[in-house]
N, CA, C, O and CB atoms as a CASP TS submission, in Angstrom:
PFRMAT TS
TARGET T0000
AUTHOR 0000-0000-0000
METHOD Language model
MODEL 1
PARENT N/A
ATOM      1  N   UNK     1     139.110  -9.004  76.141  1.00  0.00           N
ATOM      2  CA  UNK     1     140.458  -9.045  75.600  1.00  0.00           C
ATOM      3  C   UNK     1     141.455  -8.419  76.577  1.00  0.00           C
ATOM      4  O   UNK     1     142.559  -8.946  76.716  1.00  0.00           O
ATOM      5  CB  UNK     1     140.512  -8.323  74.249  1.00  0.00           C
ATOM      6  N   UNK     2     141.051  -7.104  77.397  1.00  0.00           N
ATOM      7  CA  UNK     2     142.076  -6.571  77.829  1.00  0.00           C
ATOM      8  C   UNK     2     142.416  -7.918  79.293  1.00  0.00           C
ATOM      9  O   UNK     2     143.581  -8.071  79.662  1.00  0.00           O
ATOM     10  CB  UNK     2     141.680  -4.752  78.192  1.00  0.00           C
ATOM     11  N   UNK     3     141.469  -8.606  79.840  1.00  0.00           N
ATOM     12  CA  UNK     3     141.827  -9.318  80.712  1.00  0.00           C
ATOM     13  C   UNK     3     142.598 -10.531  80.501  1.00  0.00           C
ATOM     14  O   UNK     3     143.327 -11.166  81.264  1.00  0.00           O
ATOM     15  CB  UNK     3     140.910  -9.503  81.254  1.00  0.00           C
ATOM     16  N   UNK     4     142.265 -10.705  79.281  1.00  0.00           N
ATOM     17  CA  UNK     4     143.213 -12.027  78.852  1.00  0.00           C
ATOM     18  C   UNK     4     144.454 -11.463  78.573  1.00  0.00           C
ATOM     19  O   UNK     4     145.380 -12.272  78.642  1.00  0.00           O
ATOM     20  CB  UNK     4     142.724 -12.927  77.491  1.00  0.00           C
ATOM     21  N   UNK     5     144.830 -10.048  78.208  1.00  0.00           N
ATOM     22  CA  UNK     5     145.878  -9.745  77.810  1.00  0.00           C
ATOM     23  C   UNK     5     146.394  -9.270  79.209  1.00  0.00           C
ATOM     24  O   UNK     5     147.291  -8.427  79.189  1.00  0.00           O
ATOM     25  CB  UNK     5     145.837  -8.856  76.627  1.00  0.00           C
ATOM     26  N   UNK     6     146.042  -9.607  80.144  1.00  0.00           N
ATOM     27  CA  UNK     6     146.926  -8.808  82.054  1.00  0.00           C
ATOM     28  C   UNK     6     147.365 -10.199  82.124  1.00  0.00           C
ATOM     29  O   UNK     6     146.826 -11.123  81.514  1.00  0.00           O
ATOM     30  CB  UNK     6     145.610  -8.054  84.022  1.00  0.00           C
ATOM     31  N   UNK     7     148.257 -10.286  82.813  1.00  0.00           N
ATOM     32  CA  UNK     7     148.575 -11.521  83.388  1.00  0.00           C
ATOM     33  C   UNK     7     149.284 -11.339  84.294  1.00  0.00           C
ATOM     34  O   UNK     7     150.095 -10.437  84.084  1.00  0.00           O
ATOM     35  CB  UNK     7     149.085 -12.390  82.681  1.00  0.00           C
ATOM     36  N   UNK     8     149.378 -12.009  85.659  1.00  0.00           N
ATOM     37  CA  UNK     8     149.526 -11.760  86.927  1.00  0.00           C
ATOM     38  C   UNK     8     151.290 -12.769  87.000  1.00  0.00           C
ATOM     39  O   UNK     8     151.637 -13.812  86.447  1.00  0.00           O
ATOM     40  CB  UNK     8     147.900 -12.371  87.950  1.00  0.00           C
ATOM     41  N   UNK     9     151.918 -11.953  87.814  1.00  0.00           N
ATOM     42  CA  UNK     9     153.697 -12.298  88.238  1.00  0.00           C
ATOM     43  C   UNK     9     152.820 -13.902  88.535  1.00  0.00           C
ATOM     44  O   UNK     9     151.775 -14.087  89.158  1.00  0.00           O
ATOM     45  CB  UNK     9     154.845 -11.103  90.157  1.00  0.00           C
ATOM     46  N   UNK    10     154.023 -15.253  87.573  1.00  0.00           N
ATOM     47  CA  UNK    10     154.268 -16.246  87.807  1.00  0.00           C
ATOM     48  C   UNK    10     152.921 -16.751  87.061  1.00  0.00           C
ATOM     49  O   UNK    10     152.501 -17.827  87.487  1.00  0.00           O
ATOM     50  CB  UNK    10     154.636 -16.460  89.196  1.00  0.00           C
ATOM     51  N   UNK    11     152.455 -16.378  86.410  1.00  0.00           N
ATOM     52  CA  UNK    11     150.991 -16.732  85.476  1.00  0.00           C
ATOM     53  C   UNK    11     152.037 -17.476  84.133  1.00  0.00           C
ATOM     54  O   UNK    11     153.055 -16.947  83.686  1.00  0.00           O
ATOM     55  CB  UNK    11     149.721 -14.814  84.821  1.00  0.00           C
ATOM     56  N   UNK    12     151.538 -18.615  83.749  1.00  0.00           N
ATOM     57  CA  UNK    12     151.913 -18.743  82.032  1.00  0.00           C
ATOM     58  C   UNK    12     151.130 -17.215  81.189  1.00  0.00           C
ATOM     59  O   UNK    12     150.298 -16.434  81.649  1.00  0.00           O
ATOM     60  CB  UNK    12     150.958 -20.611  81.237  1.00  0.00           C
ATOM     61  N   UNK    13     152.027 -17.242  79.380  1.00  0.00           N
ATOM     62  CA  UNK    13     152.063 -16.309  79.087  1.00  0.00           C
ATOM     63  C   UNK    13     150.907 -16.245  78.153  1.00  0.00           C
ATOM     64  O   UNK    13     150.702 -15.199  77.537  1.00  0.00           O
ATOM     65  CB  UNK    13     153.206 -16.031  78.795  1.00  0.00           C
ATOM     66  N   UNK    14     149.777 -17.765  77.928  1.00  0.00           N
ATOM     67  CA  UNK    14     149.116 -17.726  76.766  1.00  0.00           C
ATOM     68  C   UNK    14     147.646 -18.270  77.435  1.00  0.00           C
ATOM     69  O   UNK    14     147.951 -19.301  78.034  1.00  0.00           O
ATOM     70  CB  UNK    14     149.889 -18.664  75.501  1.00  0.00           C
ATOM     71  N   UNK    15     146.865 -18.141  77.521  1.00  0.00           N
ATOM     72  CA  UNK    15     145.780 -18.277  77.813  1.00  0.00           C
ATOM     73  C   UNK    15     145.581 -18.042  79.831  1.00  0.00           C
ATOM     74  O   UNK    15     144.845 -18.812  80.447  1.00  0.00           O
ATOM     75  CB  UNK    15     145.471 -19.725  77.054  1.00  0.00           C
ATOM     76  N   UNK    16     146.032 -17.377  80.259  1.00  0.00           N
ATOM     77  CA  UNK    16     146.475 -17.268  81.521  1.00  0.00           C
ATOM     78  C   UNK    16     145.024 -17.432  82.204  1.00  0.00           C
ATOM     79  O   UNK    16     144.601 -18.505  82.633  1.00  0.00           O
ATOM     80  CB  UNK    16     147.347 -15.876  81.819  1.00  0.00           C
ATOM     81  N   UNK    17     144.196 -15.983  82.249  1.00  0.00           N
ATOM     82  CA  UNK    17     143.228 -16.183  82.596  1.00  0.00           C
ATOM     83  C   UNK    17     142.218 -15.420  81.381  1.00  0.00           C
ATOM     84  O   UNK    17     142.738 -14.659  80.565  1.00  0.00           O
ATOM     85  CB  UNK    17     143.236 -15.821  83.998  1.00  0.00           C
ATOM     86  N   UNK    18     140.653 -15.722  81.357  1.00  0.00           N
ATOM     87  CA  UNK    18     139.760 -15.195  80.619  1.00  0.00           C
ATOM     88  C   UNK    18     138.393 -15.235  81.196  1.00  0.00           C
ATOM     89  O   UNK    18     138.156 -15.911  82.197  1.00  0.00           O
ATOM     90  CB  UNK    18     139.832 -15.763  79.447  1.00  0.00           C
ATOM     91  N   UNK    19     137.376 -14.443  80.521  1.00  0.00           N
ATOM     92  CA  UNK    19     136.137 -14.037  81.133  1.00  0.00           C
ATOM     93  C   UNK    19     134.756 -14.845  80.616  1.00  0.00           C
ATOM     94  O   UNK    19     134.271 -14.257  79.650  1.00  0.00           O
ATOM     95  CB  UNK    19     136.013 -12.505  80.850  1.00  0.00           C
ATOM     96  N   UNK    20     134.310 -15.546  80.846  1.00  0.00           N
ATOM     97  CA  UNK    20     132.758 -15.044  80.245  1.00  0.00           C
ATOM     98  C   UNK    20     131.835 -15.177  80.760  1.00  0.00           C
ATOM     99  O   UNK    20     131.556 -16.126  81.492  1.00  0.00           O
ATOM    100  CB  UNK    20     132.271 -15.475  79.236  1.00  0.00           C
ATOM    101  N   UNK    21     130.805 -13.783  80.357  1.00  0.00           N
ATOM    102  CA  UNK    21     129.680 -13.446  81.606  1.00  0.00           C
ATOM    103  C   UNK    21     128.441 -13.720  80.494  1.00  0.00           C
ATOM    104  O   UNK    21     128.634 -13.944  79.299  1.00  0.00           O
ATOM    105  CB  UNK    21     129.729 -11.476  82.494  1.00  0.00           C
ATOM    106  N   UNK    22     127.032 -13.647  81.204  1.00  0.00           N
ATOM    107  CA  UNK    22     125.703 -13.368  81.051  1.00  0.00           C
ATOM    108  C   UNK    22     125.099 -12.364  81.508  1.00  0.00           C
ATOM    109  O   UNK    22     124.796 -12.265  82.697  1.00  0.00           O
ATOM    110  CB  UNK    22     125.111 -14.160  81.395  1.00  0.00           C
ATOM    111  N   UNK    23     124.884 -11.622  80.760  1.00  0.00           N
ATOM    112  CA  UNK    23     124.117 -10.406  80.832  1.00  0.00           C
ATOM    113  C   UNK    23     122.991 -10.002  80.758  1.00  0.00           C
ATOM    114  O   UNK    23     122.677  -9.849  79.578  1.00  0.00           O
ATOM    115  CB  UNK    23     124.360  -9.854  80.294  1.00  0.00           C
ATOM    116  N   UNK    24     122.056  -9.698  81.579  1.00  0.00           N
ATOM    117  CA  UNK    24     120.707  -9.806  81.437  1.00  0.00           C
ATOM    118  C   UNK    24     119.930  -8.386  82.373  1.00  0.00           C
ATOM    119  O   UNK    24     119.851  -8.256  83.594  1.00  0.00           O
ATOM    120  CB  UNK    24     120.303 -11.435  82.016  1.00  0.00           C
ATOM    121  N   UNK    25     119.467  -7.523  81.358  1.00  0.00           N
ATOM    122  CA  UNK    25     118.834  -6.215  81.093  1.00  0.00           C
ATOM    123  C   UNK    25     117.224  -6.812  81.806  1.00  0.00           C
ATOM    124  O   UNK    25     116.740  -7.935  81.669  1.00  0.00           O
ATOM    125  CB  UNK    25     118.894  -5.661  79.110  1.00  0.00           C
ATOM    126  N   UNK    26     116.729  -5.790  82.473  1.00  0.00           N
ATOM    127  CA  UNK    26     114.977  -5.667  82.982  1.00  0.00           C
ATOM    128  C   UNK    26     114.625  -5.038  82.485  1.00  0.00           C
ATOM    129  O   UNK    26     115.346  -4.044  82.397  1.00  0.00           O
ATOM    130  CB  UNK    26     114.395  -5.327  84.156  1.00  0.00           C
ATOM    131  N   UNK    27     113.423  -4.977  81.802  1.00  0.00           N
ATOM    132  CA  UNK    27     112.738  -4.246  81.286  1.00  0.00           C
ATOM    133  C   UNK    27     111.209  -4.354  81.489  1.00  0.00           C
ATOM    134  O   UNK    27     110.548  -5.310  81.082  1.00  0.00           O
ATOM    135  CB  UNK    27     113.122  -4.312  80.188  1.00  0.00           C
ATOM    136  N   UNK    28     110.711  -3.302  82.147  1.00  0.00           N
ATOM    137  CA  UNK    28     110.662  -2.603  82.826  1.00  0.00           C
ATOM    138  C   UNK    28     111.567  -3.090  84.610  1.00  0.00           C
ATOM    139  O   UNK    28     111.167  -4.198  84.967  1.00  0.00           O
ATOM    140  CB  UNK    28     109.226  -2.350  82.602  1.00  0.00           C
ATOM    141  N   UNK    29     112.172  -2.723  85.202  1.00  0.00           N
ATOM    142  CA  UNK    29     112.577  -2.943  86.881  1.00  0.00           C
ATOM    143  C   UNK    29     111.246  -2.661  87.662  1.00  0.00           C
ATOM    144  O   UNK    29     110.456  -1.747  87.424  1.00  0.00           O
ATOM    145  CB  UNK    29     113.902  -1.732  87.516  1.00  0.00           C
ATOM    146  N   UNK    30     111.136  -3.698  88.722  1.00  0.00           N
ATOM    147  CA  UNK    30     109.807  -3.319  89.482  1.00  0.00           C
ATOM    148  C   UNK    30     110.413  -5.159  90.389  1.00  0.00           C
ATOM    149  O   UNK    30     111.528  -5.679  90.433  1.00  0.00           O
ATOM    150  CB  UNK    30     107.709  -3.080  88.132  1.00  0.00           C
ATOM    151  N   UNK    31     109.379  -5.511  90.821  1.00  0.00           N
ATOM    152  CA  UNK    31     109.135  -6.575  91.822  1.00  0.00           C
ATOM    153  C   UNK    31     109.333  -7.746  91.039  1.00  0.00           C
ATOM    154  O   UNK    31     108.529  -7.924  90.124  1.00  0.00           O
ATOM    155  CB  UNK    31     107.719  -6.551  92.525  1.00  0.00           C
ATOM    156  N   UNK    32     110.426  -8.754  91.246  1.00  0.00           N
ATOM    157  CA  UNK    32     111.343  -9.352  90.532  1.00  0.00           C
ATOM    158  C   UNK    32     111.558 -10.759  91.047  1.00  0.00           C
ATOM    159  O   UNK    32     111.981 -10.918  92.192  1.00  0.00           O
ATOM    160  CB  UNK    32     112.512  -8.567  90.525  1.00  0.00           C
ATOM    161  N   UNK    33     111.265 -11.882  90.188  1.00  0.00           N
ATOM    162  CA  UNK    33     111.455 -13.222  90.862  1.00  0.00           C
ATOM    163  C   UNK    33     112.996 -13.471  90.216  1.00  0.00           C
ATOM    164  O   UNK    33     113.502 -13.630  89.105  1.00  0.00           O
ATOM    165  CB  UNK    33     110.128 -14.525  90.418  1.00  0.00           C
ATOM    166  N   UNK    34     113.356 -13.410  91.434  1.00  0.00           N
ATOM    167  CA  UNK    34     115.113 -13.657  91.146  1.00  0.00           C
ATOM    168  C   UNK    34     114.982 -14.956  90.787  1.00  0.00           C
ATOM    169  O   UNK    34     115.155 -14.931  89.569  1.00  0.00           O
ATOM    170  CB  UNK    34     116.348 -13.485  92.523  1.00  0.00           C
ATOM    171  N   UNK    35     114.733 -16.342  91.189  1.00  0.00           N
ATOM    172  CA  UNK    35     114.849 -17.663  90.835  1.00  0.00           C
ATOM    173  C   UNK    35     115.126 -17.563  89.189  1.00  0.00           C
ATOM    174  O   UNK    35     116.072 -18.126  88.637  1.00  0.00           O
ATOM    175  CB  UNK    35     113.477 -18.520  91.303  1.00  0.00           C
ATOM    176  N   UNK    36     113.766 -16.448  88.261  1.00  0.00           N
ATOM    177  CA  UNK    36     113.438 -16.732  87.346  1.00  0.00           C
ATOM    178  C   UNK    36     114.773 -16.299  86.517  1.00  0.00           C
ATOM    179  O   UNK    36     115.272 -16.832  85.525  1.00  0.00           O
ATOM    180  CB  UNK    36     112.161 -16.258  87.135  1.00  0.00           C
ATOM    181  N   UNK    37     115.283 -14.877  87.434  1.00  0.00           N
ATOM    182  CA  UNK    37     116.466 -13.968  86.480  1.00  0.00           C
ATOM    183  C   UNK    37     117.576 -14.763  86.986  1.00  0.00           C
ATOM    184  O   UNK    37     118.444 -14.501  86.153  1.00  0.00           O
ATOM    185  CB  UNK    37     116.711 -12.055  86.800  1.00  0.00           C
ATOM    186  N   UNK    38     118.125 -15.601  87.856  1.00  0.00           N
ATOM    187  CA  UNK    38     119.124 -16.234  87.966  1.00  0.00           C
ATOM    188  C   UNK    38     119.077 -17.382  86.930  1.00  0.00           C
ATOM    189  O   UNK    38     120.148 -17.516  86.338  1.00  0.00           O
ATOM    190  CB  UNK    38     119.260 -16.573  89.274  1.00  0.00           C
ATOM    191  N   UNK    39     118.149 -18.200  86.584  1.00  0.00           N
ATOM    192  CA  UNK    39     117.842 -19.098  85.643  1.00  0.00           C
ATOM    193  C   UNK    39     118.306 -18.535  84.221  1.00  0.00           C
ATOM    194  O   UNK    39     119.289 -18.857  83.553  1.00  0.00           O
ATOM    195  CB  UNK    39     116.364 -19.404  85.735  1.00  0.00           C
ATOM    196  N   UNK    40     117.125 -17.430  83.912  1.00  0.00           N
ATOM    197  CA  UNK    40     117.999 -16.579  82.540  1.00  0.00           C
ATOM    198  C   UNK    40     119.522 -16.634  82.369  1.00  0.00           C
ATOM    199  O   UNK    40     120.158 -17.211  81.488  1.00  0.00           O
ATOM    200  CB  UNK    40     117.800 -14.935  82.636  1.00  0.00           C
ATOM    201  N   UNK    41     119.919 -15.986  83.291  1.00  0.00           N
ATOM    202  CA  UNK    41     121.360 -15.194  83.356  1.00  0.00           C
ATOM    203  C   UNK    41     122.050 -16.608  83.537  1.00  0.00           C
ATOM    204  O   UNK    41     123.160 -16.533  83.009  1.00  0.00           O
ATOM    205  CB  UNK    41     121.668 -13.855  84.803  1.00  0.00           C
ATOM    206  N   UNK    42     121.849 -17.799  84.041  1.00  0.00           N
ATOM    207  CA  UNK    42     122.766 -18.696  83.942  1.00  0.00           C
ATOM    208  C   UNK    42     122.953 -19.286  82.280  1.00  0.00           C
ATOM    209  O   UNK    42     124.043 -19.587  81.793  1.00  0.00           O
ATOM    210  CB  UNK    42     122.352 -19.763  85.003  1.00  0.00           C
ATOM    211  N   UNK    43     121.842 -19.355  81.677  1.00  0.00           N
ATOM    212  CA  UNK    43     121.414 -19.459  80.550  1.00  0.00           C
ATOM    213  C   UNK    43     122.217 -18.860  79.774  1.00  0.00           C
ATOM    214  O   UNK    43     122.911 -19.577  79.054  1.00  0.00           O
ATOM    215  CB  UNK    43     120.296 -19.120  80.429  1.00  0.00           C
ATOM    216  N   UNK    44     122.330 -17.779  79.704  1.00  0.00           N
ATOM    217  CA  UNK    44     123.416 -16.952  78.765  1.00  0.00           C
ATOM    218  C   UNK    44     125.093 -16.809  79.047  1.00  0.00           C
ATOM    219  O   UNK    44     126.090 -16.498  78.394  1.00  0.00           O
ATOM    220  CB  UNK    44     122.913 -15.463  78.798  1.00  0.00           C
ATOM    221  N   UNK    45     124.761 -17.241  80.456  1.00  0.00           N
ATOM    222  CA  UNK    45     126.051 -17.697  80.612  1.00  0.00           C
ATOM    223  C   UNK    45     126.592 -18.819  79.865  1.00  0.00           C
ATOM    224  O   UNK    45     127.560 -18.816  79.104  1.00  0.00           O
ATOM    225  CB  UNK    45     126.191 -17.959  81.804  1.00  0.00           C
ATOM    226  N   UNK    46     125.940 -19.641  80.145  1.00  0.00           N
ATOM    227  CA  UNK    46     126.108 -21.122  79.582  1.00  0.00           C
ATOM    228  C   UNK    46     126.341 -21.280  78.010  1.00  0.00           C
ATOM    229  O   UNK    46     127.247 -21.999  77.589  1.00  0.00           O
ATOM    230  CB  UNK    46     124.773 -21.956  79.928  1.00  0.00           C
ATOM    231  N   UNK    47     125.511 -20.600  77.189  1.00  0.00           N
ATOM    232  CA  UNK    47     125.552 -19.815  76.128  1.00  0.00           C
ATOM    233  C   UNK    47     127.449 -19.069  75.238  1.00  0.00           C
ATOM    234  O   UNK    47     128.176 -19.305  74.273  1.00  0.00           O
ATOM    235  CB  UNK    47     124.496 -18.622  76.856  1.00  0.00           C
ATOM    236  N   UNK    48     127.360 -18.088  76.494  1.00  0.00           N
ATOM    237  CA  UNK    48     129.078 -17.606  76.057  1.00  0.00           C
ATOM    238  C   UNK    48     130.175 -18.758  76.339  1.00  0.00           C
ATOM    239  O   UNK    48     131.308 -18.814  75.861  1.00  0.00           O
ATOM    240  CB  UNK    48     129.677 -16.147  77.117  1.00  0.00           C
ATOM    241  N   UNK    49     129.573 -19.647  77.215  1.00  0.00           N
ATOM    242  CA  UNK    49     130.952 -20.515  77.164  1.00  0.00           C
ATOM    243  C   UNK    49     131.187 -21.697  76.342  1.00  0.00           C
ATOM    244  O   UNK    49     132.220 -22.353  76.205  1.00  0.00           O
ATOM    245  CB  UNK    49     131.227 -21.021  78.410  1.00  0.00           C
ATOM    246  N   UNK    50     129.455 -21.920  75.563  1.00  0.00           N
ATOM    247  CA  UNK    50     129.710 -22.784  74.226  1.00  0.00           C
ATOM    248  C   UNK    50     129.941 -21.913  72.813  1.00  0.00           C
ATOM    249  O   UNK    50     130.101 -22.555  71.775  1.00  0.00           O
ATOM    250  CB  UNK    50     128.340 -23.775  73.985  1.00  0.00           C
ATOM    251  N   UNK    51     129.951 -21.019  72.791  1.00  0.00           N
ATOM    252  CA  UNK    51     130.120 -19.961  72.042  1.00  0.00           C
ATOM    253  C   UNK    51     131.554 -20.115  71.847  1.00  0.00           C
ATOM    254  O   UNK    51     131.867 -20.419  70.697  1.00  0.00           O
ATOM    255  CB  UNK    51     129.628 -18.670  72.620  1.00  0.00           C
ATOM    256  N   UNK    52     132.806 -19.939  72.951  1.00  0.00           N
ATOM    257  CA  UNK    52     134.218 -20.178  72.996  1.00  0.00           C
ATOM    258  C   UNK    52     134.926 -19.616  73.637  1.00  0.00           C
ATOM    259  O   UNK    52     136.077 -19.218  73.454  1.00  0.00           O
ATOM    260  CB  UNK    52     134.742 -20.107  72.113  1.00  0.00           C
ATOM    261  N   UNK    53     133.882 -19.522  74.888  1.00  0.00           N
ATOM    262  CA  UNK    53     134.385 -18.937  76.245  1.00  0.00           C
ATOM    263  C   UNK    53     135.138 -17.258  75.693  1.00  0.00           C
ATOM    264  O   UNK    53     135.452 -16.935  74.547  1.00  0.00           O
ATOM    265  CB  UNK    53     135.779 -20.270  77.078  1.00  0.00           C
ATOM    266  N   UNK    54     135.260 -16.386  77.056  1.00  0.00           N
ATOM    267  CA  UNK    54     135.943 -15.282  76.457  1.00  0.00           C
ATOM    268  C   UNK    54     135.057 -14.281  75.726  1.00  0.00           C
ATOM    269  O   UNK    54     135.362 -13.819  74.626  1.00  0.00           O
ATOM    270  CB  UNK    54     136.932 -15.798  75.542  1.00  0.00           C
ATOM    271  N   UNK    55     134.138 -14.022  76.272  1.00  0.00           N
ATOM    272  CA  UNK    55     132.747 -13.283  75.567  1.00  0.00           C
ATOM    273  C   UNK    55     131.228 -13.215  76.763  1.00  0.00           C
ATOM    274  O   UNK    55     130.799 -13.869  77.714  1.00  0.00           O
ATOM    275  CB  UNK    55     132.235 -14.493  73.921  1.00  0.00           C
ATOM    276  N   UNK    56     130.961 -12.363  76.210  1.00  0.00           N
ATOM    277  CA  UNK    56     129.752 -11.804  76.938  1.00  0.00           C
ATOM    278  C   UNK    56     128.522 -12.001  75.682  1.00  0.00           C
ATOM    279  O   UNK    56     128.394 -11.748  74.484  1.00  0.00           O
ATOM    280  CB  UNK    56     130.056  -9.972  77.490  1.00  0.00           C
ATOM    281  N   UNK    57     127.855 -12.525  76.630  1.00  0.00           N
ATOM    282  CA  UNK    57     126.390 -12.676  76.110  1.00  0.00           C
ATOM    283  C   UNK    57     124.992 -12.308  76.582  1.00  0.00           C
ATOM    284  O   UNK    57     124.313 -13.035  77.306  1.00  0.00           O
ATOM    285  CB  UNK    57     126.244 -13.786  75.997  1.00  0.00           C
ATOM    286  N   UNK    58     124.613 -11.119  76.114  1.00  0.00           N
ATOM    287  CA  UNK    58     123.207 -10.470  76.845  1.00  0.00           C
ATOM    288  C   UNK    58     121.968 -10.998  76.081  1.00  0.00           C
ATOM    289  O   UNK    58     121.762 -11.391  74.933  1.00  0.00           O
ATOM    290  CB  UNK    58     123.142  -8.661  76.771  1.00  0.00           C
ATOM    291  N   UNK    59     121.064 -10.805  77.460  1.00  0.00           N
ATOM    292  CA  UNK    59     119.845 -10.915  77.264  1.00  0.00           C
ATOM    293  C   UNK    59     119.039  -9.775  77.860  1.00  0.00           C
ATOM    294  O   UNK    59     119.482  -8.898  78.601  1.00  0.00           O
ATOM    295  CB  UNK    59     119.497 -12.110  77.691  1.00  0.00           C
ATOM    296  N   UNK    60     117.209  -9.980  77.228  1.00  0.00           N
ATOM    297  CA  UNK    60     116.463  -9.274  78.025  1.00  0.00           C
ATOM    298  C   UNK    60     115.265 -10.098  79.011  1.00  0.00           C
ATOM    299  O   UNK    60     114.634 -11.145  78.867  1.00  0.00           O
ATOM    300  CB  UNK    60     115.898  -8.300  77.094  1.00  0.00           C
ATOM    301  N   UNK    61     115.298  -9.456  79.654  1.00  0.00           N
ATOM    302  CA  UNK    61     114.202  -9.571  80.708  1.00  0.00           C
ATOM    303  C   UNK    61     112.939  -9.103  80.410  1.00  0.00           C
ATOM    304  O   UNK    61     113.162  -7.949  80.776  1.00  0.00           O
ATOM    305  CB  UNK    61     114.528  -8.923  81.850  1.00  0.00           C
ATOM    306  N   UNK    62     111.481  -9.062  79.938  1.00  0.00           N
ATOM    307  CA  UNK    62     110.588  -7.936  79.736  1.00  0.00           C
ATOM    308  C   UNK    62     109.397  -8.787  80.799  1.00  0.00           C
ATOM    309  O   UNK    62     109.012  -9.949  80.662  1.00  0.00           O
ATOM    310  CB  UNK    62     110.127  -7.531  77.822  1.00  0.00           C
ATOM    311  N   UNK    63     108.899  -7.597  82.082  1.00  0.00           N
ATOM    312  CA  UNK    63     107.863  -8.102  82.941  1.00  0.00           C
ATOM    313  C   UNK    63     106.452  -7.827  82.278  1.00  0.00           C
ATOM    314  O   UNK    63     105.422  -8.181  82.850  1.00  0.00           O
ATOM    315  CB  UNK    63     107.980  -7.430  84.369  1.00  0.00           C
TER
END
C-alpha cells in the first residue's frame, strides 16, 4: 500500500505504480538447487498476480 500510495513527479494520480512479490522461506538452509527455488518463487509469484496483483504471497521451502 505504502508504494502504491508514493508516486513519482509527472506519474498519473491512481494506480501509478504497484508491487507483487513471491516469497519463499528455507527450511532448513544448507546446499540448495536454485532451478528448484526459482521455479517455487516464480510460482507464488504468479499466484499474487492472479490473486489482484498488489500483494505478497509466501511460501515454504522444507529440504
Amino acid at each position: 500500500m505504502a508504494i502504491e500510495g508514493t508516486h513519482l513527479h509527472g506519474m498519473p494520480t491512481e494506480g501509478a505504480v504497484t508491487v507483487s512479490l513471491g516469497v519463499l522461506s528455507v527450511d532448513p538452509p544448507g546446499d540448495l538447487d536454485r532451478s528448484v527455488l526459482y521455479s517455487e518463487v516464480a510460482e507464488l509469484l504468479y499466484q499474487a498476480k492472479q490473486q489482484g496483483r498488489n500483494r505478497v504471497v509466501s511460501g515454504r521451502h522444507r529440504t
